[in-house]
ZAPA-952052 format. One record per atom (N, C-alpha, C): residue in one letter; z, x, y. Coordinates in pm, whole numbers, plus 50000, padded with zeros to 5 digits. Last residue first. Layout:
% residues N
AZXY...
This chain:
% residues 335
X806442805805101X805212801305120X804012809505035X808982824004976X808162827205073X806862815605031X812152805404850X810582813404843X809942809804949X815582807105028X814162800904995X812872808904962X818812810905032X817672817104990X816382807804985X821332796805037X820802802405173X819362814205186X822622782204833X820972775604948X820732787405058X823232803604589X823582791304653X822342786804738X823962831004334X822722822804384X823192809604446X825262851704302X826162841504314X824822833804399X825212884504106X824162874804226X825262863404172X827892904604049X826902893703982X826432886904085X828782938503986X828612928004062X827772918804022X830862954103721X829522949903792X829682943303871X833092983603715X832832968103704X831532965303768X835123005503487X833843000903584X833382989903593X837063005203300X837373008503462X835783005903534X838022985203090X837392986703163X837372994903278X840422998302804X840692998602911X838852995002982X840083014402582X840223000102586X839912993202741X842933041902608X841663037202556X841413016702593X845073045902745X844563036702847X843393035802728X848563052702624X846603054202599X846113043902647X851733054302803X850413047402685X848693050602690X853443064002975X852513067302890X852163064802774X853993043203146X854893042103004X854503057102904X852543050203366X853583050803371X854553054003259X850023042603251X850683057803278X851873062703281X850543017003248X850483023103101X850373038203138X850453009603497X851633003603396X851683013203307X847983015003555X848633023003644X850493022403550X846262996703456X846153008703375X847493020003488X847392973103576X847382974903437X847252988203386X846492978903802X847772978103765X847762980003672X843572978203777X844342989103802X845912991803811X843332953803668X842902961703643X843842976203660X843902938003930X844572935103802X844232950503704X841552945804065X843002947504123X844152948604023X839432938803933X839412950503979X841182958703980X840392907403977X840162914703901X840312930703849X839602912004244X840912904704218X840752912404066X837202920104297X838202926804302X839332921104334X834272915704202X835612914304159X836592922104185X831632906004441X833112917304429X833712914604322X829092890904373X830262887504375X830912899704366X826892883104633X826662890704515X828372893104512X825162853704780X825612864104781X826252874104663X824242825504939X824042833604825X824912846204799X826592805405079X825962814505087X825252822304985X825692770905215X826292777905084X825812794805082X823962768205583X823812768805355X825192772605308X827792764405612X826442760905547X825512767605658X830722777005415X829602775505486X827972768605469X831462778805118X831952764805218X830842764205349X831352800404976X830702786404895X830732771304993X832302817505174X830872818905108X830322808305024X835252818905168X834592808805277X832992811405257X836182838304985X836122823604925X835442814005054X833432861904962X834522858204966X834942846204937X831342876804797X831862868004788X833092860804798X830252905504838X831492905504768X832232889004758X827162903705030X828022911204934X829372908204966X824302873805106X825932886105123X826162898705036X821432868105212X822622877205113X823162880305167X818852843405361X819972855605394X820762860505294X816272841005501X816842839705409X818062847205432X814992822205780X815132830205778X816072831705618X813222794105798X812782807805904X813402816905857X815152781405558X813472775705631X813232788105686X817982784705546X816912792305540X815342794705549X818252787905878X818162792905740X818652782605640X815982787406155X816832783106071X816972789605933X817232800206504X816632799506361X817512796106275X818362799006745X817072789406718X816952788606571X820002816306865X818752818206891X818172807806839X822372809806662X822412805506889X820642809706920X821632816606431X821472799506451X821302797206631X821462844406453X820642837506457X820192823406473X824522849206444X823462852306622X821952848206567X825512835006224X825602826606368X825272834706487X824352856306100X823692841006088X824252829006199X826082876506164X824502875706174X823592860806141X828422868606091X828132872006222X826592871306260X828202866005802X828812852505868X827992858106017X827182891705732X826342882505720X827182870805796X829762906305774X828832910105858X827912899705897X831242891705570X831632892405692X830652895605805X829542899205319X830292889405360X830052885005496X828092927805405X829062923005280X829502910205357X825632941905432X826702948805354X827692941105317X822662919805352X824172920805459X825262928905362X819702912105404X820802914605329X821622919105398X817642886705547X818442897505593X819652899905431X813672879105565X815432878905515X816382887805575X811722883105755X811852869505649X812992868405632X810862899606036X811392900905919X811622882705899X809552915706309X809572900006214X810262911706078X810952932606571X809972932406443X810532921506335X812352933506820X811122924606771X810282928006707X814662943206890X813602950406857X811782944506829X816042922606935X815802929407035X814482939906993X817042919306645X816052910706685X815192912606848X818352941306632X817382939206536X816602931906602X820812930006801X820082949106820X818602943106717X821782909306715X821332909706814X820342921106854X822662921806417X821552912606452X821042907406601X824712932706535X823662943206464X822392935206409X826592919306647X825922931106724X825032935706675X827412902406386X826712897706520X825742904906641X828252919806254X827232919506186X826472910906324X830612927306401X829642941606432X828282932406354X832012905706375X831672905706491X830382917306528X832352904406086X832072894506164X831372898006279X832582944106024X832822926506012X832192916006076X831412967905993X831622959705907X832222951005888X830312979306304X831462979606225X831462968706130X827002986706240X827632979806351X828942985706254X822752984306231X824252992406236X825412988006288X819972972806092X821052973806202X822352977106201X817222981206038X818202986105990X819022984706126X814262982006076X814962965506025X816272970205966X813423003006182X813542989406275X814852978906222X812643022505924X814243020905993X814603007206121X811513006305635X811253005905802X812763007705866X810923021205355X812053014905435X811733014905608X807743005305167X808223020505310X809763013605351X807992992004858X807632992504988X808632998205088X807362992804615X806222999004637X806262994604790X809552982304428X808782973704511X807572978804581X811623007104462X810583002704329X809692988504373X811983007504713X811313017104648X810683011704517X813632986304727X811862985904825X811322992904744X815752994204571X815282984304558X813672980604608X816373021104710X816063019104609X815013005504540X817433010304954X816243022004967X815113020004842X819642994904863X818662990204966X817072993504938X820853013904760X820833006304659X819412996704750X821773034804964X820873036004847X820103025904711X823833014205088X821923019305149X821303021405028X825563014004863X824643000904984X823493009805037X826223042404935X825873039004888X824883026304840X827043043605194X826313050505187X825393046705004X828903023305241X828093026105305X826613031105269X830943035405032X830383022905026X829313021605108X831763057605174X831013057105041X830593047405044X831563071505549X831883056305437X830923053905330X830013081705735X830173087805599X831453080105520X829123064705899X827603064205777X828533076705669X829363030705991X829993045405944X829623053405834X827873010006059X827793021506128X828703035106103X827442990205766X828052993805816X827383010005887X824282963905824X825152972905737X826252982305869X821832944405751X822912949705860X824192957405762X818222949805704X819642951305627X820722951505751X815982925405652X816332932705746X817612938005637X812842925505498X813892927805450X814882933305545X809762920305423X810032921705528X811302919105520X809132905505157X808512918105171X809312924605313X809782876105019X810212885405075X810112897505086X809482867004716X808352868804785X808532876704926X812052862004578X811732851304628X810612856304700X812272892204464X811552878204370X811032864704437X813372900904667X812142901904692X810982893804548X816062888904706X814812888004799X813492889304765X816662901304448X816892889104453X815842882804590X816872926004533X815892924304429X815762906904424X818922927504652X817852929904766X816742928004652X821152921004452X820572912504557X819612915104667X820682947504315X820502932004273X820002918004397X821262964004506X819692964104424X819522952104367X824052962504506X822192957204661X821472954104583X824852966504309X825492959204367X824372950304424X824052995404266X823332985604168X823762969304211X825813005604419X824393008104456X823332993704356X828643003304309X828242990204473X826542989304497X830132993304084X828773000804128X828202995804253X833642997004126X832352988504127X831302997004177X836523013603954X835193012504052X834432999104027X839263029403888X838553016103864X837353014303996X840403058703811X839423047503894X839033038703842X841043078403613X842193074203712X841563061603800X839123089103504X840463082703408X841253071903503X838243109103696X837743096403653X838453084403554X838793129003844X840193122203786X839543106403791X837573148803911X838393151203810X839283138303746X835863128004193X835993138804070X836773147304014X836963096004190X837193110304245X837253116204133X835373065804314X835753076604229X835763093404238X837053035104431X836633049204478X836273057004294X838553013504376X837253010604453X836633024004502X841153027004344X840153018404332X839093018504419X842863052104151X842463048004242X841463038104247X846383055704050X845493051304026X844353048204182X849133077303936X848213072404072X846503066403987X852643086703847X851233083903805X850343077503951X853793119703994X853463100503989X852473098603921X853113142503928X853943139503854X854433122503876X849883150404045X851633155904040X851843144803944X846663151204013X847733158003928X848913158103940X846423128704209X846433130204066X847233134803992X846613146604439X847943138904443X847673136104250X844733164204338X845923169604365X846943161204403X842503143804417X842873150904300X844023158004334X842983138304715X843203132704571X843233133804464X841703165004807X843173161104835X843643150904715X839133162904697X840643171304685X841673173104681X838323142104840X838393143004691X839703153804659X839553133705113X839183141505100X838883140304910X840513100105280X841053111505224X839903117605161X839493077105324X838943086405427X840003097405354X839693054805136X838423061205179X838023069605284X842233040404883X841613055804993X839993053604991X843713025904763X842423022404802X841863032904922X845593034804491X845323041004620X843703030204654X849153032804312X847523024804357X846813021504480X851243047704190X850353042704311X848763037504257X855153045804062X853373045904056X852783042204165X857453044104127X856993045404026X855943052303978X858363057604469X857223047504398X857013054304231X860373069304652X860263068804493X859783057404401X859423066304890X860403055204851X860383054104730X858113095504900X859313090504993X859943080804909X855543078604835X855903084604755X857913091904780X855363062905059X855103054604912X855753064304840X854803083405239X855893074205278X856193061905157X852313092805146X853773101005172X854673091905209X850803074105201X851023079605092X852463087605073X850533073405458X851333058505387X851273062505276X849793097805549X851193090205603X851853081605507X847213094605436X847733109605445X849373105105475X846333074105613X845923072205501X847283082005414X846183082805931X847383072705859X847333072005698X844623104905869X845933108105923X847063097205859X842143093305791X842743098505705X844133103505785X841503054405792X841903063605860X842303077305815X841123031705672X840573040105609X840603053605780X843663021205711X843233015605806X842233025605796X846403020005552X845913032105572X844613034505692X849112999705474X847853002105504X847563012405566X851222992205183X851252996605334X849703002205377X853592975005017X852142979805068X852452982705216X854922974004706X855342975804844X853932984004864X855992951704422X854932963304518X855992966704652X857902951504113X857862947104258X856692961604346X858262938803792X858432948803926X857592948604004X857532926003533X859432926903600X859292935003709X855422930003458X856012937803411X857192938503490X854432903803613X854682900003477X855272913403449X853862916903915X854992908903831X855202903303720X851712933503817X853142941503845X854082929903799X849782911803765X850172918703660X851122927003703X850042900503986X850272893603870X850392901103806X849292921604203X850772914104188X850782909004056X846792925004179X847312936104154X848982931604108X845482901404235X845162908504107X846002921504075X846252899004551X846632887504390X846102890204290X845022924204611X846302922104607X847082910104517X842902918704681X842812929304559X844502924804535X843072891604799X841872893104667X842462906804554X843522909305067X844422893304962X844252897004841X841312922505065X842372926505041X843362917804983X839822899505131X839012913405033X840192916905007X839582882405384X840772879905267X840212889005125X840682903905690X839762888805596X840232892805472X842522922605745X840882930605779X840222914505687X844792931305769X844392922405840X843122920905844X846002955705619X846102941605589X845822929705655X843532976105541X843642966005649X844242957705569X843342991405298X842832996705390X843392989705497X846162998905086X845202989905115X844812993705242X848513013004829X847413017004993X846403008804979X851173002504645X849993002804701X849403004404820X853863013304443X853173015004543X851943010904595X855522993904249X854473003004315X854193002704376X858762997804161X858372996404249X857183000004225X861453006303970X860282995503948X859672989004017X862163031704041X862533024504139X861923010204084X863613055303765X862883041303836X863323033103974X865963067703704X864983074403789X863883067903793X868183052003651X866623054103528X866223060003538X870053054803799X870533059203680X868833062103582X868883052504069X869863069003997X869693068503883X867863028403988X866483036204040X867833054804028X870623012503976X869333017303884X869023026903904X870613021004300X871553020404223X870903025304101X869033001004384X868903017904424X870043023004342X869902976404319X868322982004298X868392997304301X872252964504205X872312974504315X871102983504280X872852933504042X872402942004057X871762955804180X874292903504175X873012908104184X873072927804160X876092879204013X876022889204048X874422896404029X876892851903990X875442852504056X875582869504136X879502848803806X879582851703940X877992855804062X877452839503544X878672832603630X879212832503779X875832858703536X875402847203560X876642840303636X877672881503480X876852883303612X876032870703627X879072864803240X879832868303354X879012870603486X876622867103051X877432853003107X878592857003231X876522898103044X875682885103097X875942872203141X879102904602914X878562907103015X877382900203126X878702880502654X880052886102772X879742890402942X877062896702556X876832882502544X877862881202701X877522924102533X876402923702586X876462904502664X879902919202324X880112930102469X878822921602573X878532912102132X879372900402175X879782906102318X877192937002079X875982920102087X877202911502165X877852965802201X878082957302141X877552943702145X875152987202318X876192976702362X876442969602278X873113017902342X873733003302284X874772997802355X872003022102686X872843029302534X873213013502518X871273016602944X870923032902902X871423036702755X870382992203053X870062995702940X869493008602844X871362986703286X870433000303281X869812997603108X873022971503239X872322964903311X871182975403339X874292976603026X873762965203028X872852961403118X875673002103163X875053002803025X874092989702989X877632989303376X876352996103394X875863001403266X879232974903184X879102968503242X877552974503261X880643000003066X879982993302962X878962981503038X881633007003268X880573015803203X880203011403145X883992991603291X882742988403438X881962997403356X884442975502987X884612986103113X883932985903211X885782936703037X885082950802938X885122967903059X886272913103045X886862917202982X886582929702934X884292896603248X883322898903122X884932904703030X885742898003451X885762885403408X885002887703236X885602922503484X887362920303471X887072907903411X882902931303535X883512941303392X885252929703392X882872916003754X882112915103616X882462917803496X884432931203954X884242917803935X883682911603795X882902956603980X883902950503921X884632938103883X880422948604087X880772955903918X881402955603870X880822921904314X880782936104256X880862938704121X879802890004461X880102900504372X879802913704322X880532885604797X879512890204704X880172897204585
């Protein structure tokens, strides 16, 4: 493997002049520079990452906290929006998941910040506001998503998740739909959660109709809890027309414990997602459902996490994003 030295003897130059080229801590002569390059091409000399990261005090690394890297493809999603734009600025992530846990959450931060992360980009939801504000304020730059924490609104890229429902539980009730199940997540002090409801509550509310807690089923927010939380609903045996679904995953589960019972959708039964994953246009029906950007989102927050870094003026900048109805077959008007 080639060394520094190796470079500086074939390039003809000093080994300081060598690390000057490759830090680009001070001019360099143009024919010095020409030299030097054609030599670490020549011998496929690779640069000593940690090395740099002394001389710049860059690691050109960010950091990112994602909740589950196993949790279906929401995270992929934030993550091929977050990579394209790190890797067009020449530098490299490193992730690690927090499993909206706050012990592990509290860990993979400290262990990002440990590997002299440039910058972060936090998908926290069981850390404290406080606590986040005060990582804010040190001396990494930090960006957070899909959250917003008070003082450090500059710092978030969000989606309105409440106006998120309201769309698509408004979307039910244009189709004539009065009787509205919701399956949603059982962790009721999860923002997203809590919010989704309000957007639920909201939506009847201006509809001039009572939230029936019956038609509220609770579970863990995937596949398998939206299965448990339409089995619990329908145990209850109060009719309902549609079901909105905290997101995706839940709704896949709840429409295959309604197909093993008999029903059809959407003839007997209508159904909404939230965040549109990519197996939402393949199932059948086609799913209706209300689109996440958070590939996007993802991009986003690199981007503004880049320009802290450089300190550049984020003016310009989107940090709040909408959700858009993604209208497919799994909706029908009420008779």
């Amino acid at each position: 493997m080639a060394t520094i030295k190796d470079v500086s003897r074939m390039a003809n130059v000093s080994i300081s002049t060598v690390s000057r080229v490759i830090n680009s801590t001070a001019q360099v002569a143009p024919e010095k520079k020409v030299a030097v390059l054609a030599a670490m091409k020549e011998l496929n000399f690779r640069p000593n990452s940690f090395a740099q990261a002394l001389v710049s005090k860059r690691s050109n690394c960010v950091g990112v906290l994602v909740g589950d890297l196993c949790g279906g493809p929401f995270f992929a999603q934030m993550m091929r929006g977050i990579e394209t734009v790190v890797d067009r600025a020449d530098k490299f992530t490193i992730v690690m998941s927090g499993n909206h846990d706050e012990v592990r959450e509290r860990h993979a931060i400290q262990a990002l910040l440990q590997r002299q992360c440039d910058a972060l980009i936090l998908h926290s939801k069981a850390l404290p506001d406080e606590e986040l504000s005060e990582l804010a304020a040190g001396s990494t730059p930090v960006v957070f998503i899909n959250r917003q924490v008070p003082g450090a609104e500059d710092r978030c890229v969000w989606l309105d998740n409440q106006a998120g429902i309201t769309t698509a539980c408004q979307h039910l009730l244009d189709a004539g739909h009065h009787q509205i199940a919701f399956v949603t997540s059982d962790d009721e002090e999860f923002v997203d959660g809590q919010q989704r409801m309000a957007g639920y509550t909201h939506a009847l509310a201006r509809a001039g109709i009572e939230v029936n807690p019956a038609l509220i089923g609770r579970a863990f927010a995937d596949e398998n809890g939206g299965y448990v939380a339409m089995t619990a609903l329908l145990a209850r045996g109060v009719p309902f027309s549609a079901v909105l679904g905290f997101n995706d995953a839940m709704v896949a589960g709840a429409i295959s414990c309604l197909l093993e019972r008999g029903y059809k959708i959407p003839q007997q039964v209508s159904v909404v997602g939230f965040d549109d994953i990519p197996y939402a246009r393949y199932i059948y029906p086609k799913l209706t459902t209300v689109r996440y950007p958070i590939e996007a989102m993802g991009g986003r927050a690199a981007e503004l996490a880049l320009r802290l870094l450089d300190h550049k003026p984020a003016e310009g900048l989107t940090l709040k994003f909408e959700a858009e109805l993604v209208a497919r077959e799994s909706v029908t008007e009420m008779a």
